[in-house]
C-alpha positions as CSV (number, residue, x, y, z in Angstrom):
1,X,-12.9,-31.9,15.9
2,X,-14.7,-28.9,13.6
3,X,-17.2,-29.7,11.3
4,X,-15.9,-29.6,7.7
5,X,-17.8,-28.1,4.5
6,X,-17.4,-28.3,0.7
7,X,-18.5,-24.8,-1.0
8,X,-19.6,-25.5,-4.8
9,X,-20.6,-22.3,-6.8
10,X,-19.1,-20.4,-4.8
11,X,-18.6,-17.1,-6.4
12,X,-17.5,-14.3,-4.1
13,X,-17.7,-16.4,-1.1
14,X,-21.0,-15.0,1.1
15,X,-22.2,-18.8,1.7
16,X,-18.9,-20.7,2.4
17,X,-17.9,-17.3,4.7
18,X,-21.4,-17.4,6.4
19,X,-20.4,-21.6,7.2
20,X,-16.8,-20.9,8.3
21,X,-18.3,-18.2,10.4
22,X,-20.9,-21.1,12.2
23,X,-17.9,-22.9,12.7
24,X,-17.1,-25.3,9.7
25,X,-13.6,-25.7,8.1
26,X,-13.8,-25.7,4.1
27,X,-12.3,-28.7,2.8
28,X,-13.1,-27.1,-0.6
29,X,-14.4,-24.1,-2.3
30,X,-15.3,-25.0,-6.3
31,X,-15.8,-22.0,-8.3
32,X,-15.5,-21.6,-12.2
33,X,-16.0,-17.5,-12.4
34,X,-12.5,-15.9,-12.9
35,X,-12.9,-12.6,-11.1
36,X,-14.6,-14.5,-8.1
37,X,-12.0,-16.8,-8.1
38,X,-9.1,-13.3,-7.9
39,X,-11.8,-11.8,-5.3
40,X,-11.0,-15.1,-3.2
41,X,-7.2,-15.8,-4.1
42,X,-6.7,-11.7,-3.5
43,X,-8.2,-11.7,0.2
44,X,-6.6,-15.0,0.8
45,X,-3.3,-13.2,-0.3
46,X,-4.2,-10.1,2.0
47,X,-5.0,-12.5,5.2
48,X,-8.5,-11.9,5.6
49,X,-9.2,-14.3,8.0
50,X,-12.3,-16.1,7.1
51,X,-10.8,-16.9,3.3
52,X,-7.0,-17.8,4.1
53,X,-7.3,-21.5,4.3
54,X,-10.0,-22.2,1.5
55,X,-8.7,-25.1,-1.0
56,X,-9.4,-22.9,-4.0
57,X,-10.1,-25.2,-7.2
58,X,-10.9,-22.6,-10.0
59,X,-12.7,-24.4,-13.0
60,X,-16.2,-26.2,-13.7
61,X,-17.9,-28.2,-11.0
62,X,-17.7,-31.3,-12.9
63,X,-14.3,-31.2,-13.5
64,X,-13.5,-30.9,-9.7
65,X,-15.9,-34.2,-9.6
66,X,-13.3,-35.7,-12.0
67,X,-10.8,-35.5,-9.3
68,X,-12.2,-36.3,-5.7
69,X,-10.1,-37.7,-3.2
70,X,-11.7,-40.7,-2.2
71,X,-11.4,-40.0,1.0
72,X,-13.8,-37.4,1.1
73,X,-16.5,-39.7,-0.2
74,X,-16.8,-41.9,2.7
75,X,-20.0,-40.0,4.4
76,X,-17.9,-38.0,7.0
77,X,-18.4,-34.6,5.1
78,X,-20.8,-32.3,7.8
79,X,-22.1,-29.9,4.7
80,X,-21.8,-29.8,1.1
81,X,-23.2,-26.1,0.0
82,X,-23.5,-24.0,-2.6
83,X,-25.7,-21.7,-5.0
84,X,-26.5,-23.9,-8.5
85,X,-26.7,-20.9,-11.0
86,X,-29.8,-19.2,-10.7
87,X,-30.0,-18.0,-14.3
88,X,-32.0,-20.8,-15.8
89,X,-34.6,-19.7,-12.8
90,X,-34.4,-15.9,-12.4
91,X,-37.7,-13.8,-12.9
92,X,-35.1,-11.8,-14.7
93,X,-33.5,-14.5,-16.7
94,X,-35.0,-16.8,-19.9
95,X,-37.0,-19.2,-17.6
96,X,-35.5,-21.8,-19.7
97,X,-35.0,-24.3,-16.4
98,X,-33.6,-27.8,-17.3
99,X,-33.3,-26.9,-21.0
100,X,-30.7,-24.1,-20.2
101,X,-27.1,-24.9,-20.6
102,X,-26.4,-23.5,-16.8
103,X,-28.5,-25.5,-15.4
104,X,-26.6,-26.9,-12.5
105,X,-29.0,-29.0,-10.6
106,X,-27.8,-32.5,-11.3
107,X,-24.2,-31.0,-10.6
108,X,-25.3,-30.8,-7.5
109,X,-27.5,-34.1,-7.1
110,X,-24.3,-36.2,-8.1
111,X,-22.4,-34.2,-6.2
112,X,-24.6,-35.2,-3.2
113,X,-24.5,-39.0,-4.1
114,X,-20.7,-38.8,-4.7
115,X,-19.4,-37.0,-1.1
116,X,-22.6,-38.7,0.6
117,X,-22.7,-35.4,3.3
118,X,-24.5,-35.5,6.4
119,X,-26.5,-32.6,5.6
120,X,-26.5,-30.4,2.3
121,X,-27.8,-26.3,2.1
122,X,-28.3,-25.2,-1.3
123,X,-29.7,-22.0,-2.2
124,X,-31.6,-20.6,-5.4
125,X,-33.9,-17.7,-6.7
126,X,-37.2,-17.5,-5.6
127,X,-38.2,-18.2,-9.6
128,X,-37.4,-22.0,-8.9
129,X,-41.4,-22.2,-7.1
130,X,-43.1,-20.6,-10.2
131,X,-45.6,-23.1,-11.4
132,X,-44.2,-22.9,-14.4
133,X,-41.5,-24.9,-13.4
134,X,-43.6,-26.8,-10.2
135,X,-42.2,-30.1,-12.0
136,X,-38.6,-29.4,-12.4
137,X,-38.5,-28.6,-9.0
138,X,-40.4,-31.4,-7.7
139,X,-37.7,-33.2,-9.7
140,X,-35.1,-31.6,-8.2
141,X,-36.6,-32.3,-4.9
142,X,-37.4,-35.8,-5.4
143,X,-33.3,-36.5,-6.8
144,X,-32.1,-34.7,-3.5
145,X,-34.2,-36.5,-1.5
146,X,-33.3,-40.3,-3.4
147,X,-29.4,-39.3,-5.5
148,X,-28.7,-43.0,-5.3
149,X,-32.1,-43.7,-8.1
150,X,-30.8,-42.0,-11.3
151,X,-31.7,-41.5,-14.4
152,X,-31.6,-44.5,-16.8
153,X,-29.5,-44.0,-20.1
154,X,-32.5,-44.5,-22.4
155,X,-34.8,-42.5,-19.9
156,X,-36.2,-38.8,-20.0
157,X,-36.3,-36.8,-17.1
158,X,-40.2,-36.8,-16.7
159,X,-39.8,-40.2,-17.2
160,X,-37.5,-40.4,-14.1
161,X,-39.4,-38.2,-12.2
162,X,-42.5,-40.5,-12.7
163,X,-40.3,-43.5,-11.8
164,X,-38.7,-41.0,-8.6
165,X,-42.4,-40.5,-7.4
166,X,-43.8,-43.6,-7.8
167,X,-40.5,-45.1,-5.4
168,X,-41.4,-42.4,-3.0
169,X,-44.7,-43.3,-2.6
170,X,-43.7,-46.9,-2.4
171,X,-42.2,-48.9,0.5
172,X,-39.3,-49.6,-1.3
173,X,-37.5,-46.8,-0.2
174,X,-37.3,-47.6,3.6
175,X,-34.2,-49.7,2.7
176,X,-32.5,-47.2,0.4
177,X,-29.2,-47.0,1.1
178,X,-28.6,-43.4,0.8
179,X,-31.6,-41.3,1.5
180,X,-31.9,-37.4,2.6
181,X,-34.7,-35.5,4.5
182,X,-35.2,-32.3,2.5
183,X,-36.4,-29.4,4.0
184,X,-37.7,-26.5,1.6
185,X,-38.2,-22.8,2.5
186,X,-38.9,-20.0,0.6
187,X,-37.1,-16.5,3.0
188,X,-37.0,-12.8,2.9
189,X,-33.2,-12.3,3.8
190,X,-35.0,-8.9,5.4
191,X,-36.8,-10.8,7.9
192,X,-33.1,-12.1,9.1
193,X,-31.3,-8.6,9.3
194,X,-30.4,-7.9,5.8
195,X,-30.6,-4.0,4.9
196,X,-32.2,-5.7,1.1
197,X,-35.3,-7.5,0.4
198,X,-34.1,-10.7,-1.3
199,X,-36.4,-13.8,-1.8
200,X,-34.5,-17.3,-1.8
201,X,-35.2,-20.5,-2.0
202,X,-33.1,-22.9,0.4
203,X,-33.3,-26.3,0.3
204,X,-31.6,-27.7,3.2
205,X,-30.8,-31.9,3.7
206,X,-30.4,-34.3,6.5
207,X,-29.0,-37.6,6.2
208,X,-31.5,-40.3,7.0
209,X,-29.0,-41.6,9.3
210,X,-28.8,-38.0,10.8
211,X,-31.0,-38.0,14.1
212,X,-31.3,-34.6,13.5
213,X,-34.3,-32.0,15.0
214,X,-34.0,-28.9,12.2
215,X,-36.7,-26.3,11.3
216,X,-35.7,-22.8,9.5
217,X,-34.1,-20.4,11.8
218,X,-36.9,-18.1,13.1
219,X,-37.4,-14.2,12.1
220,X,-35.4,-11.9,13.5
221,X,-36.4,-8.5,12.0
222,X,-39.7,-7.5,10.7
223,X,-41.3,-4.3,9.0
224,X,-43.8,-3.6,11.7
225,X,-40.6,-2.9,13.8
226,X,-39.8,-0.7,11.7
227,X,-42.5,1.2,11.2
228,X,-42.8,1.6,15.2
229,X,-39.2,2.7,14.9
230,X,-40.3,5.6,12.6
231,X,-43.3,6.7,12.7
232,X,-44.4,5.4,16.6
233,X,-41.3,6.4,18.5
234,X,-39.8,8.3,16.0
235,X,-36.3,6.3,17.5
236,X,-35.2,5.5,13.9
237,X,-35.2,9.2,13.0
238,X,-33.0,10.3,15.8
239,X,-30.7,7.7,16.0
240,X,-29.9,9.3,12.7
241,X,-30.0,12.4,13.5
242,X,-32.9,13.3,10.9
243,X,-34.4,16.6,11.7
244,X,-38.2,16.5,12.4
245,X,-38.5,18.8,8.9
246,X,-36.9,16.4,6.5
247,X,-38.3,13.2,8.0
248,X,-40.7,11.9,5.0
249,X,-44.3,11.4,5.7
250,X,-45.8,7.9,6.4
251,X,-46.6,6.3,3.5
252,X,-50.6,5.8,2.7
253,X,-50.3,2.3,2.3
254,X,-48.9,1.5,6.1
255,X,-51.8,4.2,7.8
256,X,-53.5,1.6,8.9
257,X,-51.2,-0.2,10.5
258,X,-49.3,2.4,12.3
259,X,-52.5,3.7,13.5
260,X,-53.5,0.3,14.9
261,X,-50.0,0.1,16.6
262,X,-50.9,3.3,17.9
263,X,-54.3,2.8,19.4
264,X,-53.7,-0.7,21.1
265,X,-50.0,0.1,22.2
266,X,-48.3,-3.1,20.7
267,X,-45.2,-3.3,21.0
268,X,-43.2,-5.6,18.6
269,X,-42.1,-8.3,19.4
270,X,-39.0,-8.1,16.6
271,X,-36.5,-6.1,15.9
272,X,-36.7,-3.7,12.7
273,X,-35.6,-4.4,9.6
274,X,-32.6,-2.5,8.3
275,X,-32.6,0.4,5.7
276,X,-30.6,1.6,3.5
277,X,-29.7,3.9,5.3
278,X,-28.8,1.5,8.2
279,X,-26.1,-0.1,6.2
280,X,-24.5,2.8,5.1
281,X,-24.0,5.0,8.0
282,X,-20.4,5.7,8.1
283,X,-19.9,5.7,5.0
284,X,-19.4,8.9,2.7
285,X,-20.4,9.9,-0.5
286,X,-18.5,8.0,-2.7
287,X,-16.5,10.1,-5.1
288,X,-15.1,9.4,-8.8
289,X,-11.2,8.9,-7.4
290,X,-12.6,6.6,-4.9
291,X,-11.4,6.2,-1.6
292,X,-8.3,5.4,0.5
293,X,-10.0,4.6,3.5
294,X,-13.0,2.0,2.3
295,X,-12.1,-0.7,-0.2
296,X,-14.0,-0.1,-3.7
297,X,-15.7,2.8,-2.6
298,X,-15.6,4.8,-5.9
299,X,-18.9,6.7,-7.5
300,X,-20.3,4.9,-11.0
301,X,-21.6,7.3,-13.5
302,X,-24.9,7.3,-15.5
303,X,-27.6,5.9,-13.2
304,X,-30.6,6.8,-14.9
305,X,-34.7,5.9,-13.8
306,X,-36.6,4.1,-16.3
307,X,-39.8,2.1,-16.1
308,X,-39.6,-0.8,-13.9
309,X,-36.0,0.6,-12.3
310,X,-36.7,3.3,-10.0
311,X,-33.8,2.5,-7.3
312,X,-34.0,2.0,-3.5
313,X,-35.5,4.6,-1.1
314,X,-33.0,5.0,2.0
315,X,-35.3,4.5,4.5
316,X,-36.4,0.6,3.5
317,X,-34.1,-2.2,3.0
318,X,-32.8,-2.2,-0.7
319,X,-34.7,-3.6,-3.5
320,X,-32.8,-7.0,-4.3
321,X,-29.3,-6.6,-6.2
322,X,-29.7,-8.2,-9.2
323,X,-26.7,-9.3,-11.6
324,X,-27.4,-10.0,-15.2
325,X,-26.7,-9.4,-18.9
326,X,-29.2,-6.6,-19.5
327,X,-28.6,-3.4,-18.4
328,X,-26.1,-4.9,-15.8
329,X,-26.5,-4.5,-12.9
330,X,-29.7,-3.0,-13.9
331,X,-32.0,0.4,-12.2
332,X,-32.3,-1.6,-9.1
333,X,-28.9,-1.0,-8.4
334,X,-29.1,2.1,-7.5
335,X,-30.7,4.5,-4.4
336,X,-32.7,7.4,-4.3
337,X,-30.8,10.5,-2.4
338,X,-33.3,12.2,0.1
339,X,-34.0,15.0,-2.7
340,X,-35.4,12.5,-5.0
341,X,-32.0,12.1,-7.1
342,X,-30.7,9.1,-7.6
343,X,-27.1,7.1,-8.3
344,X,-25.7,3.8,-8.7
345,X,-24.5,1.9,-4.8
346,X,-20.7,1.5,-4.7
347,X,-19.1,-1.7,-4.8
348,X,-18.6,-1.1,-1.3
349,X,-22.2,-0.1,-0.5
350,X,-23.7,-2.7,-2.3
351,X,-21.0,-5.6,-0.4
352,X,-22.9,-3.7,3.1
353,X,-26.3,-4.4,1.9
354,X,-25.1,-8.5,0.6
355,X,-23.5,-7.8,4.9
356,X,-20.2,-8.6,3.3
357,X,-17.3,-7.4,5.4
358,X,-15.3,-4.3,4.9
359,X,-12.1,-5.6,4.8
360,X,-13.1,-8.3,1.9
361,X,-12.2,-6.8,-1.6
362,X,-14.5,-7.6,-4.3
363,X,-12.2,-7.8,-7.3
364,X,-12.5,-6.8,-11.4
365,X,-14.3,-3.8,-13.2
366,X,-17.7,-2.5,-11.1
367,X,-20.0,-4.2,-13.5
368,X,-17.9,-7.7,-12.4
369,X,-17.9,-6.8,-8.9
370,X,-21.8,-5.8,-8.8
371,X,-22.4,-9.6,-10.5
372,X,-20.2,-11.3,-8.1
373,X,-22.4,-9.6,-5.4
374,X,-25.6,-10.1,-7.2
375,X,-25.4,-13.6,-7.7
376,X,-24.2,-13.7,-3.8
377,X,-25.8,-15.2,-0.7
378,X,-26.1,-12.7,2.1
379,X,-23.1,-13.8,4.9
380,X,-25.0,-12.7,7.4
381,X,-28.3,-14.9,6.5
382,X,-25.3,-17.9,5.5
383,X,-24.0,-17.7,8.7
384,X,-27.5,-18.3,10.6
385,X,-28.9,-21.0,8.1
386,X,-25.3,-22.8,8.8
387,X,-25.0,-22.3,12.5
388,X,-28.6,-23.8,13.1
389,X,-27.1,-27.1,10.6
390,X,-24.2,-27.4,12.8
391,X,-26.3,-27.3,16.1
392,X,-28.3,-30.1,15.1
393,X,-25.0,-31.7,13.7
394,X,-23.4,-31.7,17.1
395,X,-26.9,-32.7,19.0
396,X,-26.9,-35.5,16.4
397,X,-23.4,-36.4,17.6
398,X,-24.2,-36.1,21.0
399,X,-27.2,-38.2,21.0
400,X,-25.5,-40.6,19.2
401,X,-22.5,-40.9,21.8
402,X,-24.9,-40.7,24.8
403,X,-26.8,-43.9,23.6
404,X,-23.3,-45.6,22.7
405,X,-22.4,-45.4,26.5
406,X,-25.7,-46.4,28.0
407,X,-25.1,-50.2,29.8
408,X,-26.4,-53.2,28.1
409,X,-29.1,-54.5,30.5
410,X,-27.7,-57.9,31.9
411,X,-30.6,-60.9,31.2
């Protein structure tokens, strides 16, 4: 029987694609954002496989609460996910936290007490750890961890909080009926083979009933890799076909290190992390009448460098796609040509560096698309986080069977 996930906040679909592709089937996909909800319904029209059976619900979280099936509040849910808008967080945003309208966080608590999963992943901005905000988040953490102790009628939330950590600390809560094990970890989504350097927060639940084993999926990729791969081996270079007269110099900053690589022979131990350049190897220059080989593949005017927006070199992963309301999507957006120039990334180009698939169609104007992908969880990053949940899932299961079928010892 496959494990079974609930998406909320979907958007374009990179974190419920990333747990369908570690082997859960959505029982849900909750997403109030009209053009991701056509990006979905349109690639679920099309056939692309990952999206075609996704119950859709197009509308506000809470309303979808409004109508569970009470069926799917009996604890047998594997994974409830989902991205709580990161707006409220975002180094980029108002830093407003719980006093911002978007603020999604007990969404997502009630939504934990409600379907009662065996395990939860949510994901959020790397703004959520500022100190600023230290005890929101502990709050957050605290409600994850305890959903069943909420907040009186008459009670503020640093009130709550107080009352949240003082239970925790307490031995009451060994016979709480509905506890969680939170894991927190803060992740470059470069270290895991994203071509982008993208800092997230996930915060990742077990089920105190869950005999689950889980730590963070380990590194993958790293920059010292890299910089063996370029300027060590000089592999990177000719795996592209760079001649030896156009290949940049080493930057000062990384001498040091690439000397010491040199001198003592390591070897690393990793592989490297993927440029830019990486991502977009078969791809052409995108053009202003776009393309009828590659889906949304069409060249957007008017990139411009300004202070703080100076694009992403090709030979590093991208700087992180952002999506917001000023200058959307903003200078970081963009790349810097190997003459110095610089445009905006395609749709297309920018899916590649989120390690969307080809085939998926992001849908609406560029400036919609770009925000469907900003706001996005990279699949390929989804698809590890998930997979190692469903491994300790199905060890949990199996334990669980294993001790079901040992023999009662006869007095």
């Amino acid at each position: 029987m496959a494990l079974t996930s609930i998406e909320l906040f979907a958007g374009a679909g990179g974190l419920a694609m990333g747990a369908g592709l570690a082997g859960f089937q959505s029982l849900g996909v909750v997403e109030w954002d009209r053009w991701a909800c056509d990006t979905v319904r349109k690639n679920q029209e099309r056939g692309f496989p990952l999206v075609v059976d996704w119950p859709l619900f197009e509308g506000d979280v809470r309303d979808w609460a409004k109508q569970l099936d009470p069926a799917l509040c009996d604890g047998q849910l594997d994974l409830l996910a989902g991205g709580p808008p990161c707006q409220p967080f975002s180094m980029g945003g108002k830093h407003q936290a719980n006093f911002d309208d978007r603020d999604m966080f007990p969404t997502a608590v009630s939504a934990v007490r409600s379907l009662k999963p065996r395990a939860f992943i949510f994901e959020n901005v790397k703004g959520l750890t500022r100190s600023s905000f230290s005890a929101y988040f502990s709050y957050i953490q605290l409600q994850l961890e305890f959903p069943e102790l909420t907040k009186k009628s008459d009670e503020s939330w640093v009130d709550h909080l107080a009352r949240l950590q003082q239970f925790k600390t307490s031995r009451k809560n060994s016979g709480m009926g509905l506890s969680y094990r939170l894991f927190l970890t803060l992740v470059n989504a470069a270290n895991f083979g994203v071509p982008q350097k993208r800092e997230r927060v996930f915060l990742v639940g077990f089920r105190a009933d869950i005999d689950a084993q889980w730590a963070f999926p380990s590194e993958t990729h790293s920059l010292d890799a890299l910089l063996y791969d370029q300027y060590v081996d000089g592999a990177y270079w000719d795996r592209h076909r760079i001649p030896k007269r156009n290949r940049p110099l080493l930057p000062e900053k990384y001498e040091e290190l690439v000397a010491g690589m040199k001198g003592l022979g390591i070897l690393p131990t990793r592989s490297p992390w993927r440029t830019v350049r990486d991502a977009l190897q078969g791809l052409p220059e995108p053009r202003s009448e776009g393309s009828a080989v590659h889906l949304n593949h069409r060249l957007q005017l008017g990139a411009k460098v300004y202070p703080g927006h100076t694009g992403s070199p090709l030979d590093l992963p991208a700087k992180t796609l952002k999506a917001g309301a000023h200058g959307v999507p903003g200078g970081e957006n963009m790349m810097v040509r190997s003459d110095g120039s610089v445009r905006y990334f395609s749709i297309r180009e920018s899916a590649r560096l989120q390690t969307f698939p080809d085939l998926y169609e992001l849908h609406g104007a560029w400036g919609e698309a770009m925000r469907q992908l900003g706001n996005a969880v990279p699949v390929v990053l989804a698809q590890q986080v998930a997979s190692s949940v469903a491994k300790q899932l199905l060890l949990a299961d199996q334990r669980a069977m294993t001790q079901s079928l040992v023999p009662l010892k006869v007095a």
